[in-house]
C-alpha positions as a Python dict, from the first residue, in 0.01 Angstrom:
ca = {
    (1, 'X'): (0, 0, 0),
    (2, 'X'): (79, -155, 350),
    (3, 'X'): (-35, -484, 197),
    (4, 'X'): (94, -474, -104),
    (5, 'X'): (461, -440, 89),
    (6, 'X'): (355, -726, 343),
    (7, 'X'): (270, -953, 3),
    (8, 'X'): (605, -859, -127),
    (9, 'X'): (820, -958, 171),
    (10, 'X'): (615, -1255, 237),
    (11, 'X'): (693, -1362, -130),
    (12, 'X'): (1091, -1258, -144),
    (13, 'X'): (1083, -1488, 213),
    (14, 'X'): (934, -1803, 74),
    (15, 'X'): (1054, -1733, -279),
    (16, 'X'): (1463, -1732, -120),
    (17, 'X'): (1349, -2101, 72),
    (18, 'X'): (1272, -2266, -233),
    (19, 'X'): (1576, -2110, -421),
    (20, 'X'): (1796, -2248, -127),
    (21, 'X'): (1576, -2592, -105),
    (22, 'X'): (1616, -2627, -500),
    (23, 'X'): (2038, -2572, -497),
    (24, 'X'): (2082, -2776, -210),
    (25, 'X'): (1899, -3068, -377),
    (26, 'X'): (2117, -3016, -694),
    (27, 'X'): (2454, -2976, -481),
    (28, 'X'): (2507, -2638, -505),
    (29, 'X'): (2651, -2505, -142),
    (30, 'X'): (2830, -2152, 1),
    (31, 'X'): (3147, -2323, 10),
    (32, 'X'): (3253, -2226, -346),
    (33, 'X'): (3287, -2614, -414),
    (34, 'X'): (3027, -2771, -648),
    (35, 'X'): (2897, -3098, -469),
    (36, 'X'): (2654, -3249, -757),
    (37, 'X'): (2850, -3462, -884),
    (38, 'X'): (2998, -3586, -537),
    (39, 'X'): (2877, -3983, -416),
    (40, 'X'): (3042, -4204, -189),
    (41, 'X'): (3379, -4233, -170),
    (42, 'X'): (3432, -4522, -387),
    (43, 'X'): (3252, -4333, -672),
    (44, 'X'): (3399, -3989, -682),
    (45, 'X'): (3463, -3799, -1000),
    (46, 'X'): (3780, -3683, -1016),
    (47, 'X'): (3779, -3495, -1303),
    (48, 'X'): (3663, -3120, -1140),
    (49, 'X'): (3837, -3271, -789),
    (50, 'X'): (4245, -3254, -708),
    (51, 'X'): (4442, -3558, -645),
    (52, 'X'): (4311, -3514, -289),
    (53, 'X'): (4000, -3710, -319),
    (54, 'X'): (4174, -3975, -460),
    (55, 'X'): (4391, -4109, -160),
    (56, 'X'): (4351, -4208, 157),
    (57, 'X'): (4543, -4019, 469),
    (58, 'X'): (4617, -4352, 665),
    (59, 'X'): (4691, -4307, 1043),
    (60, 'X'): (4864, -4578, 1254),
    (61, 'X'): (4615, -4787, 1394),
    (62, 'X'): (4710, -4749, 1740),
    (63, 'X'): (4493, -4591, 2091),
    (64, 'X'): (4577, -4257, 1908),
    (65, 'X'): (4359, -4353, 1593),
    (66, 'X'): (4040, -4207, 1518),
    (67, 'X'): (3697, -4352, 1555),
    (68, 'X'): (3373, -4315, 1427),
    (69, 'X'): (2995, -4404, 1560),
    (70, 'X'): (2671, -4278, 1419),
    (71, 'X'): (2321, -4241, 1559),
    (72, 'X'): (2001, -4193, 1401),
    (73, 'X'): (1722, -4051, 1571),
    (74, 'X'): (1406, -3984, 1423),
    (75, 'X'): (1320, -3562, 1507),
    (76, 'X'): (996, -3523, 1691),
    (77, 'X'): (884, -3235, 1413),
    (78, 'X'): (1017, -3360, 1106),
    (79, 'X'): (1342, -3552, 956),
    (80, 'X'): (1598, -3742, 1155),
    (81, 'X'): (1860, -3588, 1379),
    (82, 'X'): (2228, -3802, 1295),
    (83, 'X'): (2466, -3789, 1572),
    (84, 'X'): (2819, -3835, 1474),
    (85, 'X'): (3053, -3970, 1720),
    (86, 'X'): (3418, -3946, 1706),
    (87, 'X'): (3754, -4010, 1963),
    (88, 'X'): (4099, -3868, 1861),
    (89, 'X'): (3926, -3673, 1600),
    (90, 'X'): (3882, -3276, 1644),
    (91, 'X'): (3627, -3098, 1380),
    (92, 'X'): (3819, -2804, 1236),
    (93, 'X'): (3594, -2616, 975),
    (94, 'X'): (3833, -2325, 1014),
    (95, 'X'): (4059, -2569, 835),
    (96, 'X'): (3840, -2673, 539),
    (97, 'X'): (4006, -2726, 203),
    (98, 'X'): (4350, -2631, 346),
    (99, 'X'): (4661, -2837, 445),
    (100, 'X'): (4615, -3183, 659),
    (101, 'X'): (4673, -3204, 1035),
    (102, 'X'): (4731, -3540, 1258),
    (103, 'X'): (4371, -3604, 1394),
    (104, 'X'): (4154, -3339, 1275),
    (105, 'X'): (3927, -3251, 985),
    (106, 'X'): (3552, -3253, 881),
    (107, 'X'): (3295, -3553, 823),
    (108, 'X'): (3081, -3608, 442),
    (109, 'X'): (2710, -3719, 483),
    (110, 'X'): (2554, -3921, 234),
    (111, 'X'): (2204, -4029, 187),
    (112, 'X'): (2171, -4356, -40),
    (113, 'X'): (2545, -4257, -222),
    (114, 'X'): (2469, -3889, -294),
    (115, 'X'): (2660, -3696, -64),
    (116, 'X'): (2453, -3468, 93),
    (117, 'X'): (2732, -3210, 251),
    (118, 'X'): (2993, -3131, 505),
    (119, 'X'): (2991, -3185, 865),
    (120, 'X'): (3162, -2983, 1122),
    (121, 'X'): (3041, -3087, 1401),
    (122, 'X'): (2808, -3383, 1613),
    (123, 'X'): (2534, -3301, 1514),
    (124, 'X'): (2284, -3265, 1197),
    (125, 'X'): (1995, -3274, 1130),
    (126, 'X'): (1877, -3439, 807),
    (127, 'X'): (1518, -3348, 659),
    (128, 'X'): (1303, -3504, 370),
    (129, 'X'): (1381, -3832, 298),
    (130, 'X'): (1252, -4108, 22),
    (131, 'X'): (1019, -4324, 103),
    (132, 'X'): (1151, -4660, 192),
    (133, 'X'): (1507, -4815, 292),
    (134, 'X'): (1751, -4560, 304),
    (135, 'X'): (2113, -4582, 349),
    (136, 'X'): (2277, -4312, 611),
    (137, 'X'): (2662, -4294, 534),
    (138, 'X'): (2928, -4062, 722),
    (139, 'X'): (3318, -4037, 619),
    (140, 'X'): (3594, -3879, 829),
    (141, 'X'): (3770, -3659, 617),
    (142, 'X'): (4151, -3469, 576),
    (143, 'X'): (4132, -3072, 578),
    (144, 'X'): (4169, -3176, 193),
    (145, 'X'): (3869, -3393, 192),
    (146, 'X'): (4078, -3692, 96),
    (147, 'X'): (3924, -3966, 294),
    (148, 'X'): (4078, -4088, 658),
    (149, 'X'): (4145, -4454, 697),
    (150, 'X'): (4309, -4674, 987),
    (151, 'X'): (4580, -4889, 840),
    (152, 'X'): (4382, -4984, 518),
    (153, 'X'): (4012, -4964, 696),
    (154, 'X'): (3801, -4633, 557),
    (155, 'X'): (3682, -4416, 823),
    (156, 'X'): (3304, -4480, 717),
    (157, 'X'): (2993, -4586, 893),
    (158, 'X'): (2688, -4686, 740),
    (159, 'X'): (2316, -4705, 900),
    (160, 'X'): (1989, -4842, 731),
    (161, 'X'): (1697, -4672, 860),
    (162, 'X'): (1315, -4698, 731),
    (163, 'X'): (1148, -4373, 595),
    (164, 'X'): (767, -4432, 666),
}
């Protein structure tokens, strides 16, 4: 009996990772906001997104304006770890999908134009990757998700790294 119950939480462990491995592959997340059909920002499909994706929030492209710098560093165990560096930007997931503020907001990851999810922070790390040249891309985004530019420049930063 004892090992039958072991088997069964054993299973209902590893059977839960590969439901959450297989919806995060197809885009599904907790957020209540379907991701699958979400690439890069000049490829978004605005038909199940507001108006929100489809302009930019420009700031004045002064010392107060945002930056952005990523980092790539290969995880010692498995994946990459992507650093995301920002000044005059303040992560606010509390804010997430609600009105814009001056200078805050979340970050999209993509991995080769599929957007992989929502950053709230420095740090993520990134796991299996294909094989081969892959393209890292992070945007700084409005509470709304509508992209942030500088004057008419995207906030978006772009790394190539090689997947052995």
């Amino acid at each position: 009996m004892q090992r039958s119950l072991s088997l069964l939480i054993i299973g209902l462990f590893f059977g839960g990772g590969l439901g959450f491995l297989l919806a995060a592959a197809n885009g599904v997340t907790l957020d209540s906001h379907d991701h699958s059909h979400d690439v890069a920002e000049t490829e978004i499909n605005h038909d199940d997104h507001g108006d929100h994706h489809d302009t930019a929030v420009s700031v004045a492209a002064d010392e107060n304006a945002p930056t952005l710098a990523i980092a790539l560093h290969k995880d010692p165990m498995a994946g990459w770890n992507l650093e995301v560096k920002t000044t005059n930007f303040l992560f606010a997931p509390e804010h997430a999908s609600m009105a814009n503020a001056d200078g805050e907001g979340h970050a999209h990851v993509y991995i080769n134009g599929q957007k992989l999810g929502r950053l709230y922070g420095g740090w993520m790390h990134i796991g299996t990757l294909p094989k081969g040249e892959v393209d890292v891309t992070v945007s700084l985004n409005a509470n709304d998700h509508s992209p942030l530019s500088v004057g008419d420049t995207l906030l978006s930063v772009s790394k190539i790294i090689q997947v052995e």
